[in-house]
Each structure stands twice: as structure tokens, then as C-alpha cells.
C-alpha positions as CSV (number, residue, x, y, z in Angstrom):
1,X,104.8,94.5,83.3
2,X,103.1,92.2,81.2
3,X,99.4,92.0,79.9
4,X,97.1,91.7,82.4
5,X,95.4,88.4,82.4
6,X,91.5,87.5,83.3
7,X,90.7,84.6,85.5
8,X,86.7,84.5,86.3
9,X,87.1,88.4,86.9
10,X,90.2,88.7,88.5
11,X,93.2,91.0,86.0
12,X,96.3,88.7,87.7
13,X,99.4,90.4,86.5
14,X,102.2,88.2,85.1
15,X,105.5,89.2,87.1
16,X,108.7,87.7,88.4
17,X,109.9,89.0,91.4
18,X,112.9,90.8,89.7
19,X,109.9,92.7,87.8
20,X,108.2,93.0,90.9
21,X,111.1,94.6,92.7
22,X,111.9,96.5,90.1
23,X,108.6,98.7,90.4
24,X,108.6,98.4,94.1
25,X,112.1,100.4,93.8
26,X,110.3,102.7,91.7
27,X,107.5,103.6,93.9
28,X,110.2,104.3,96.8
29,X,112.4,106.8,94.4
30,X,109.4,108.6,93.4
31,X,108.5,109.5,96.3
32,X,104.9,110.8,95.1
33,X,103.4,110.4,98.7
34,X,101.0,107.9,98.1
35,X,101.1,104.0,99.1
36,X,100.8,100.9,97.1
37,X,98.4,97.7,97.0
38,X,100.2,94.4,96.1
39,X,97.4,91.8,95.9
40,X,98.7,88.4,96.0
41,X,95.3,86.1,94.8
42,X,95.2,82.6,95.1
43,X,92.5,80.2,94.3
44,X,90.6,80.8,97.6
45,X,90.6,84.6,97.3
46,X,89.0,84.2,93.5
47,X,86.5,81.4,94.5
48,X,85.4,84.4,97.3
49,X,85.3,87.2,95.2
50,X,82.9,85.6,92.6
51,X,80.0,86.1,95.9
52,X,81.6,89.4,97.3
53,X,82.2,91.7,94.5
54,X,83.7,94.4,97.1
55,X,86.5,91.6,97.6
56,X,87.1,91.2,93.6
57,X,87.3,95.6,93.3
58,X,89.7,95.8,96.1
59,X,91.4,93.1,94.0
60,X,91.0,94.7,90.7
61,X,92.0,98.3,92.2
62,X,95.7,96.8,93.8
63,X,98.5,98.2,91.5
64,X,100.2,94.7,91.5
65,X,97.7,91.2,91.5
66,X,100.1,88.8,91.9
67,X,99.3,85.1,91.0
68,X,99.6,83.2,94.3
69,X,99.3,79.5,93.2
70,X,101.4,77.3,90.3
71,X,98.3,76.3,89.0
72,X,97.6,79.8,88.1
73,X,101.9,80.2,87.0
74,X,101.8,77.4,84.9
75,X,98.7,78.7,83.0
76,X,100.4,82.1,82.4
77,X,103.1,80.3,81.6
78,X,101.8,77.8,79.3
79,X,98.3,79.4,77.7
80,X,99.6,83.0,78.1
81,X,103.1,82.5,76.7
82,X,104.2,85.1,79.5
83,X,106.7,85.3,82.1
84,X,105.6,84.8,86.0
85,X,106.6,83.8,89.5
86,X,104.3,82.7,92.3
87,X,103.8,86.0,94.2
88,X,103.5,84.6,97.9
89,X,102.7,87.0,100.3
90,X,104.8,85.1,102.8
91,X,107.5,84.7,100.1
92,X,107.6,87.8,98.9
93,X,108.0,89.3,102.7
94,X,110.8,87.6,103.0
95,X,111.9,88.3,99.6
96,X,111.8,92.0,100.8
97,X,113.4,91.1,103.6
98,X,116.6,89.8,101.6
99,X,116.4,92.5,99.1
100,X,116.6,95.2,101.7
101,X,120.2,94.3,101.9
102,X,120.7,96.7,99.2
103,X,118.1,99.2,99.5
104,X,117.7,99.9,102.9
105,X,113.7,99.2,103.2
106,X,112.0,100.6,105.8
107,X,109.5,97.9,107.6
108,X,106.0,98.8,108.9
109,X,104.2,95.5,109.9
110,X,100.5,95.8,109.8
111,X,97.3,93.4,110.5
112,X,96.9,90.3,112.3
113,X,96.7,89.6,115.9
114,X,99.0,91.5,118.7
115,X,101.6,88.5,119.1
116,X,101.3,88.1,115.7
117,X,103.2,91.0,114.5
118,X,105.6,91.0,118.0
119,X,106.4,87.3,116.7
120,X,107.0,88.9,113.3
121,X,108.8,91.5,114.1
122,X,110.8,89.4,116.3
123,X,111.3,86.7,114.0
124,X,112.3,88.7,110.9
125,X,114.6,90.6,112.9
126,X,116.9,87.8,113.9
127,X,116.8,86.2,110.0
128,X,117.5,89.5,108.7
129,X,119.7,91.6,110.9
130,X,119.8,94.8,109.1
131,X,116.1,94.9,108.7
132,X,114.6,98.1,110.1
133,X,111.2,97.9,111.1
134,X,110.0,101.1,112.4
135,X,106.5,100.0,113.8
136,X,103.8,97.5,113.5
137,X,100.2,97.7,114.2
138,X,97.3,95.3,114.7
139,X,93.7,96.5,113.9
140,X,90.5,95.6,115.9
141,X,88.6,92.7,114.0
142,X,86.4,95.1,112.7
143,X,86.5,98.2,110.3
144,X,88.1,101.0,112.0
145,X,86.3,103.9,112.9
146,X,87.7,107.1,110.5
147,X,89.4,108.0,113.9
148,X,91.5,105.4,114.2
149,X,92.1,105.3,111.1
150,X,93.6,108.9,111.1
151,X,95.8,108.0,114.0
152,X,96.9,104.8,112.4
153,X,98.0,106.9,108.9
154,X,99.7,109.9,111.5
């Protein structure tokens, strides 16, 4: 991956999506039995985090910050003379979705409300026909209690 840059406290990480699924297929081989954060951080997430500074550490703490916005592309692009995409979180779903053609991803769909991850699941099913979702869940609107929690991780 490329050098890490700073926008008003946020380390975005340059990446094309080849990169990006590049070190995704990593984590998956290894198989070192922990789980990943892929942050994608547009303009609205960083204008947030500069009153919240939990927001900007669970930002700074994902293993990928992907830039979400061309604004933010262009200046990588252009100022930082590196390599990037726009790392959607919708795109790169779908993205996944396409790649696990090849790989044979497993699926878990997780947040939002009830029919939103049905519709999801429903939805990415008949785009992607070989996709294999193997479960979704949708939290309370709330933080979870350290039993559910447990139960959602089992």
C-alpha cells in the first residue's frame, strides 16, 4: 500500500481496488483468526470526526481508510503523486460481489434495519448467483449489551 496521507486528522490510504483486493485475499489465506476494518471516509465522515474524536480513532484504527469521494482521489492523485480509486462502500460491495467469482467469498451482512439486510441479501443474490451469504444480522439502534455481542460473534 501506499503512504498514508493526512486530511484534517484522518491517515486516508491511497488504494485501487486491485490493491485493495489484493490484501483482502491475504487476510482470507492467512487465516490468523482475527477480522478486518475497511473504513471508507468521505467528506461527511471527516467534517464529523473533527467534534467526535471517538469517530476519527475508530477511523484511524481500520486497517484500510479508503478515500470515498473524487475530491479526495483527485488530491491523492494530483498533490500526492499516488495511485487511488474511490473506495465506495456500496461499490466496493458489489465489487466483492463480482470478485467472488473467483475466490469463493463467504458473505455475512451486518447493520442496518431488518428489511434492510433481507432486501440485501435478496438483492445481491439474484445479481450475483454464486454469491454465498451465510447470515446477516441487524443490531438494535443502540450499543449492544456485551451479551449480545457474544452471541452475535458465536
Amino acid at each position: 500500500m501506499l503512504k498514508e496521507v493526512n486530511f484534517l486528522g484522518i491517515g486516508l490510504n491511497p488504494i485501487t481496488y486491485d490493491a485493495l483486493f489484493k490484501k483482502i485475499d491475504r487476510w482470507i489465506s492467512d487465516k490468523d483468526g482475527r477480522s478486518y476494518h475497511i473504513a471508507c471516509v468521505n467528506a461527511f465522515n471527516i467534517a464529523l470526526s473533527l467534534k467526535n474524536e471517538k469517530l476519527k480513532n475508530i477511523y484511524n484504527s481500520a486497517d484500510v481508510v479508503g478515500a470515498d469521494g473524487m475530491p479526495f482521489v483527485r488530491w491523492i492523485r494530483t498533490v500526492n503523486k499516488q495511485d487511488c480509486d474511490r473506495i465506495a462502500a456500496p461499490d466496493t460491495i458489489l465489487a466483492l460481489a463480482e470478485h467472488a467469482k473467483t475466490t469463493k467469498y463467504t458473505f455475512y451482512l451486518y447493520g442496518g434495519a431488518p428489511d434492510v439486510c433481507i432486501k440485501m441479501k435478496h438483492y445481491l443474490e439474484e445479481r450475483f448467483p454464486h454469491i454465498n451469504i451465510v447470515g446477516y444480522y441487524s443490531p438494535p439502534f443502540r450499543e449492544l449489551t456485551p451479551e449480545e455481542d457474544q452471541a452475535c460473534v458465536d
